[in-house]
DODOTOR-443789 format. One record per atom (N, C-alpha, C): atom name; residue in one letter; z, x, y; residue number from 1. Coordinates in steps of 0.05 Angstrom, whole numbers, plus 32768, in hexadecimal, padded with zeros to 4 digits. Each point is the difference from the previous one (the first is absolute). Example, Ala and Ser with C-alpha at 12.3 -4.5 7.8 and 13.67 -1.06 7.14 Angstrom:
BEGIN
> midren_zado_zz_xx_yy_paro
> N_A_809C_8108_7F8E_1
> CA_A_8000_7FEE_8018_1
> C_A_8000_8012_8018_1
> N_S_7FF2_7FF9_8015_2
> CA_S_8001_8010_8018_2
> C_S_800E_7FF1_8016_2
***
This chain:
BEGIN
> midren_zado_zz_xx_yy_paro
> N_X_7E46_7C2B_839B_1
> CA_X_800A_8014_8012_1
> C_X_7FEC_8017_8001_1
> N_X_7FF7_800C_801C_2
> CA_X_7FE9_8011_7FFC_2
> C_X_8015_8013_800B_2
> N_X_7FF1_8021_7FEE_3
> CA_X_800B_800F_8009_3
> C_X_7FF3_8010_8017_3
> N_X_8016_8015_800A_4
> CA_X_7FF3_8013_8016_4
> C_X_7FF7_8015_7FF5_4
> N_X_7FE8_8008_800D_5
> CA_X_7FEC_801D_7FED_5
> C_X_8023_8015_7FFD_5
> N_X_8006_800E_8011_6
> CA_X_8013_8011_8002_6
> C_X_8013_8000_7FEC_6
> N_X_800F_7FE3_7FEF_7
> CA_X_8004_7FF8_7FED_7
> C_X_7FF3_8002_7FEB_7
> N_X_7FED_7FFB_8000_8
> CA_X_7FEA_8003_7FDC_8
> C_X_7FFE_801B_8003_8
> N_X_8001_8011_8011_9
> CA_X_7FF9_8020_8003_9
> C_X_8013_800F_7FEE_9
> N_X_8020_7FF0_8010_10
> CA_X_8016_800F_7FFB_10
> C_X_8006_7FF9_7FD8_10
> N_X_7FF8_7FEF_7FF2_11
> CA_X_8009_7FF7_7FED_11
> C_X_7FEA_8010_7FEC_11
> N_X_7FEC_800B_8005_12
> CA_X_7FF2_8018_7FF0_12
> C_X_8000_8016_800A_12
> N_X_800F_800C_800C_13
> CA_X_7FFC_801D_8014_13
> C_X_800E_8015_7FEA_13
> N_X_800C_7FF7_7FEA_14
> CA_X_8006_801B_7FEF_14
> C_X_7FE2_8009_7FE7_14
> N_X_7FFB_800F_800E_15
> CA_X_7FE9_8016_7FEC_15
> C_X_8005_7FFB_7FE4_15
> N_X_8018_8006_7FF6_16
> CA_X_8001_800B_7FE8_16
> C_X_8005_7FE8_7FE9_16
> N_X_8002_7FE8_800E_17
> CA_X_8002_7FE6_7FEF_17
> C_X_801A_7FF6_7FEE_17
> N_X_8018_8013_8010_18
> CA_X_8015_7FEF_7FF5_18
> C_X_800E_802B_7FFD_18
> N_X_7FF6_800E_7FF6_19
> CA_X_8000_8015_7FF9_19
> C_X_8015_8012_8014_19
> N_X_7FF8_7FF9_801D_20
> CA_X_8015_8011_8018_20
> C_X_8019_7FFA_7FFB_20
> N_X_800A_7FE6_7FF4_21
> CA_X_801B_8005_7FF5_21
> C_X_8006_800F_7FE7_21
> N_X_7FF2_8004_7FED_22
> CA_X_800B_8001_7FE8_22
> C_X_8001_8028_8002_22
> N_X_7FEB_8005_8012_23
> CA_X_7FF8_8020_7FFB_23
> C_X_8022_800C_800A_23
> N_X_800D_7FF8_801E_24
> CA_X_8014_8007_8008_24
> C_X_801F_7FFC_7FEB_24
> N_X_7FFE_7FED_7FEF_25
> CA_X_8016_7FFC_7FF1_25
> C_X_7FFD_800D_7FDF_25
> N_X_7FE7_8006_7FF9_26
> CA_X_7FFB_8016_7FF4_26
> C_X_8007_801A_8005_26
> N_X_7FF7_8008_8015_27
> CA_X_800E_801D_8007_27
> C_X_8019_8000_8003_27
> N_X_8011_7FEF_800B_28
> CA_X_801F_8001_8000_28
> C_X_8009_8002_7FE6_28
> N_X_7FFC_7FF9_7FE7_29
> CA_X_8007_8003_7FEA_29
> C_X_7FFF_801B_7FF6_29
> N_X_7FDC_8005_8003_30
> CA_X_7FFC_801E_7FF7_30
> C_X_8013_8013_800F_30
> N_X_8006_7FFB_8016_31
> CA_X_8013_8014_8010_31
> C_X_8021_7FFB_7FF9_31
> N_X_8009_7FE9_7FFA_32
> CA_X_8013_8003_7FEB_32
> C_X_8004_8006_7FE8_32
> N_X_7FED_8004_7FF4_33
> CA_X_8002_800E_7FE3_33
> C_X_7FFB_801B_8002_33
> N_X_7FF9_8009_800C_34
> CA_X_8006_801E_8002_34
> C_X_8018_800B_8010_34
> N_X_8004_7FED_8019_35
> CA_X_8019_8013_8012_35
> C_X_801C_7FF1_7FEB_35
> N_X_7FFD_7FE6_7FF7_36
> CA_X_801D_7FF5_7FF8_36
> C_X_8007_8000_7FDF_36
> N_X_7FEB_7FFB_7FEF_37
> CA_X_7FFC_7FF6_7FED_37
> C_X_8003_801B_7FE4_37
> N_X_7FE9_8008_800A_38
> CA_X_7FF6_801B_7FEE_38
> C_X_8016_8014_8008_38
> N_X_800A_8006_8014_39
> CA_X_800F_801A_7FFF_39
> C_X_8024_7FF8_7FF1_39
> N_X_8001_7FE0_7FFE_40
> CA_X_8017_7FFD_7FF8_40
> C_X_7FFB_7FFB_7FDE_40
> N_X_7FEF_7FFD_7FF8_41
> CA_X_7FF6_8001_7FED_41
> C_X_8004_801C_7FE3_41
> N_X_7FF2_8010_8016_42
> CA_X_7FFC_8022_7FF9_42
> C_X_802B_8008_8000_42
> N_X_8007_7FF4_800D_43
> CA_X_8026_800F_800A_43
> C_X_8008_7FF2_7FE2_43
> N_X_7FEB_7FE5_7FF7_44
> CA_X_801B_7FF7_7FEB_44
> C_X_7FF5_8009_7FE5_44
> N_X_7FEE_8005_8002_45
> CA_X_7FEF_8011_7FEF_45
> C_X_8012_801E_7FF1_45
> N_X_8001_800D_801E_46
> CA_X_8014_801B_7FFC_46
> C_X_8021_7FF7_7FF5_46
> N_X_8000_7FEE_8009_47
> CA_X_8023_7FFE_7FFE_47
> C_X_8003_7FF8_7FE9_47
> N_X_7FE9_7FF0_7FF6_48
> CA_X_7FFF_7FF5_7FDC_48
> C_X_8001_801B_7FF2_48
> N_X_7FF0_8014_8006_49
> CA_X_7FF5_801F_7FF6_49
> C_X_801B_800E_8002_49
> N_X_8013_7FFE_800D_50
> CA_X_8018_8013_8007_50
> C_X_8017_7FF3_7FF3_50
> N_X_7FF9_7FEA_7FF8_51
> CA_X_8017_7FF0_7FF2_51
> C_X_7FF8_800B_7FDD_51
> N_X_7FEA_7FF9_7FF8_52
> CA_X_7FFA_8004_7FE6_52
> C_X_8004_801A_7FF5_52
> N_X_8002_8016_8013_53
> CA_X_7FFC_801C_8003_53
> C_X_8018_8016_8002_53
> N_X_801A_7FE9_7FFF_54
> CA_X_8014_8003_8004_54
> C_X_8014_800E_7FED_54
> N_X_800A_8015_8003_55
> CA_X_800A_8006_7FE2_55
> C_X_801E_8014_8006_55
> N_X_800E_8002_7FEA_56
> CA_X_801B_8009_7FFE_56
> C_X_8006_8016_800E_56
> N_X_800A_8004_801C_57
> CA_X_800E_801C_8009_57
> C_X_7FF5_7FFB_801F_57
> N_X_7FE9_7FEB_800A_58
> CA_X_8000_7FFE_8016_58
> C_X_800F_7FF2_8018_58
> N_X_7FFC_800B_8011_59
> CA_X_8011_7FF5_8019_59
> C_X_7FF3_7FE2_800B_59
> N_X_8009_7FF0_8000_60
> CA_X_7FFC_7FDD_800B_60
> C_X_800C_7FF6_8014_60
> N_X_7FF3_7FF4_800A_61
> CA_X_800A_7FEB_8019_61
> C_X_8000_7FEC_7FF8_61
> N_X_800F_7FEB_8004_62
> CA_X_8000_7FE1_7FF2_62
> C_X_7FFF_7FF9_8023_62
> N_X_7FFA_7FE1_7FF6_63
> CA_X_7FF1_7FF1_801B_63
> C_X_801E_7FF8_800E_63
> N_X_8018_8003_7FF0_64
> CA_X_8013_7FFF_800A_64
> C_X_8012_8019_8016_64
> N_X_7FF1_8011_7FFE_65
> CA_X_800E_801E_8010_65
> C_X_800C_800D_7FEA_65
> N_X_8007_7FF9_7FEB_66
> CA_X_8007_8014_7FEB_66
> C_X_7FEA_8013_7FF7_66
> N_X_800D_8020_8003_67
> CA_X_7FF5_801A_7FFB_67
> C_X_8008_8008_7FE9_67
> N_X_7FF8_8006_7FE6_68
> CA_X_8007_8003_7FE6_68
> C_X_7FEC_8012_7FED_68
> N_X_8006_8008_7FEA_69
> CA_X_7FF8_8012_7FE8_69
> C_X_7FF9_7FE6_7FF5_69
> N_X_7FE7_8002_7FEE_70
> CA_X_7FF8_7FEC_7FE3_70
> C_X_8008_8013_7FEA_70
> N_X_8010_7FFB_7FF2_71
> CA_X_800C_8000_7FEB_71
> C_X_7FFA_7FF9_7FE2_71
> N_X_7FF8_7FE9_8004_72
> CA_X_7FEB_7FF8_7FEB_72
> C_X_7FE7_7FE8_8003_72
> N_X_7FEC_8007_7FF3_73
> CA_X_7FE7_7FE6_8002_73
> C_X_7FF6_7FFA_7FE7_73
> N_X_8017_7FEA_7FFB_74
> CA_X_7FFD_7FF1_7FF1_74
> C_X_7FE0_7FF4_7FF5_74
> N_X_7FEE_8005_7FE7_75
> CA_X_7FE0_7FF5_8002_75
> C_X_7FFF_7FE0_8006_75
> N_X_8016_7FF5_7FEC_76
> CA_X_7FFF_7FE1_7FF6_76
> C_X_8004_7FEA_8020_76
> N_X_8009_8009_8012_77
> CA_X_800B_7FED_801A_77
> C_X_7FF4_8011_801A_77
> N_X_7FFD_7FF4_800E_78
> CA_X_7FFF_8003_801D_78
> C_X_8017_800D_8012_78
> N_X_8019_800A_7FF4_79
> CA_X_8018_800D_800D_79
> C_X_7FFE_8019_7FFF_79
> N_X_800D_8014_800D_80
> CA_X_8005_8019_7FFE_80
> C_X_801E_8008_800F_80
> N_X_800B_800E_7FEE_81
> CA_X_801D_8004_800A_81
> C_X_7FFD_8014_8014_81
> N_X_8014_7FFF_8013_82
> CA_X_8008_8014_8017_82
> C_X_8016_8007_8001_82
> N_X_8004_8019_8004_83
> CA_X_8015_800C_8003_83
> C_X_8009_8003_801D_83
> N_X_8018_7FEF_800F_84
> CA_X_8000_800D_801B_84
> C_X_8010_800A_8008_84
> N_X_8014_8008_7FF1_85
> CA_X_8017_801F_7FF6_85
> C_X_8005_7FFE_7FE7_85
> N_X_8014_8015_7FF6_86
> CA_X_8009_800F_7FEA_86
> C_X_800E_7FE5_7FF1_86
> N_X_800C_7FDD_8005_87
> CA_X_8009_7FFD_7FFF_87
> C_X_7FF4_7FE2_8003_87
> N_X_7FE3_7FFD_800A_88
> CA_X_7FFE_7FE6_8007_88
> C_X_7FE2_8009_7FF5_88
> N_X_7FFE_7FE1_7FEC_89
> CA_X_7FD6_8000_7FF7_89
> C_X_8006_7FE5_7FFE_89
> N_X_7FE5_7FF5_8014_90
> CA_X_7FF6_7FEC_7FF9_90
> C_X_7FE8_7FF8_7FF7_90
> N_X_7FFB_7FEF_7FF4_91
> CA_X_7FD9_7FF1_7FF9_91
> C_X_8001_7FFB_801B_91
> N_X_7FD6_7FFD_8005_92
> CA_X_7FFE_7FFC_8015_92
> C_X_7FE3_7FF3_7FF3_92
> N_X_7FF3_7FF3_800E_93
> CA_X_7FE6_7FF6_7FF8_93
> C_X_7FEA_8005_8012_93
> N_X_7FF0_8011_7FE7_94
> CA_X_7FEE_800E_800D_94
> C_X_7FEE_7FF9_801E_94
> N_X_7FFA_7FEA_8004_95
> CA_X_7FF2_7FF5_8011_95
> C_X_8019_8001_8018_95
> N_X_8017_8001_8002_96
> CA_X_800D_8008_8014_96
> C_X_7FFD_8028_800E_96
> N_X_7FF2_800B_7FEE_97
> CA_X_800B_8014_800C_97
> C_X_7FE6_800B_801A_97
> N_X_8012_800D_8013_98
> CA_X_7FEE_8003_8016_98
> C_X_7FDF_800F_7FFF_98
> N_X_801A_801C_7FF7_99
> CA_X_7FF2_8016_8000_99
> C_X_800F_8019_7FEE_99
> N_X_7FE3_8013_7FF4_100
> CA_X_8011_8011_7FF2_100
> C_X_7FF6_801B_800A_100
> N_X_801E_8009_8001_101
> CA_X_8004_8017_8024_101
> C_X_7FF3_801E_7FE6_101
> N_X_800E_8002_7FF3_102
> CA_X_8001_801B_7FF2_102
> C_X_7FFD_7FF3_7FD9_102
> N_X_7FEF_800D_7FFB_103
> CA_X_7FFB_7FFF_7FE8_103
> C_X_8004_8017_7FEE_103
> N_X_8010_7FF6_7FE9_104
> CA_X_800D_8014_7FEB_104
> C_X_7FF1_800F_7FF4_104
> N_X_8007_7FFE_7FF0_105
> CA_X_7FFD_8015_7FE4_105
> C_X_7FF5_7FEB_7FE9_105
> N_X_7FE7_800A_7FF1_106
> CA_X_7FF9_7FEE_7FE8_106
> C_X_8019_8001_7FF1_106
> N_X_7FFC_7FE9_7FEF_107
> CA_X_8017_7FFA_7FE8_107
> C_X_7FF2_8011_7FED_107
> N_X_800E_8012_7FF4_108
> CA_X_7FFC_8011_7FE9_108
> C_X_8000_7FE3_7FE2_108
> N_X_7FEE_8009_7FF8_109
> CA_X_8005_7FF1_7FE7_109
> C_X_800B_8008_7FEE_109
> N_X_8008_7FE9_7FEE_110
> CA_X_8017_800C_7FEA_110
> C_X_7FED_8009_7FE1_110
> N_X_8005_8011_7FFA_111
> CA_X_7FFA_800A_7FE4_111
> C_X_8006_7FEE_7FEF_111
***
């Protein structure tokens, strides 16, 4: 089977030798790791930092809509009690809580 010139033309006409694909699907990556990747990255970063940071007398949001006082933080477990009246405390686990709105007062240490 002989070919047509226009044919043998078209079957080497990329410059870069395989390369014009790979350069475009490269940059799509690089441009997801900065707009998608890295900034969600950096949020779980903080939220790890706000969880660990967490201590007796501040105000909490649990991922559930509960608004509450921490009451106590326990060192040994991953829980921290909430107070969400005079009358109701529950554990909550730390990795649930949203956000912490208002932050207390250090724990005085005991003599």
């Amino acid at each position: 089977m002989l070919m047509t010139p226009a044919y043998a033309l078209a079957q080497g006409a990329d410059p870069f030798g395989g390369l014009g694909v790979l350069f475009p699907m490269l940059l799509m990556v690089v441009i997801f790791y900065f707009l998608l990747i890295r900034p969600q990255q950096q949020r779980a970063k903080e939220h790890q930092e706000m969880i660990t940071k967490v201590r007796r007398g501040d105000t909490v949001v649990t991922s559930g809509g509960f608004v509450g006082r921490v009451t106590k933080v326990p060192e040994n477990t991953d829980e921290v009690e909430v107070e969400l009246n005079e009358q109701m405390k529950i554990r909550v686990v730390k990795s649930t809580l949203m956000d912490v709105r208002v932050k207390g007062e250090p724990v005085k240490e005991k003599a």
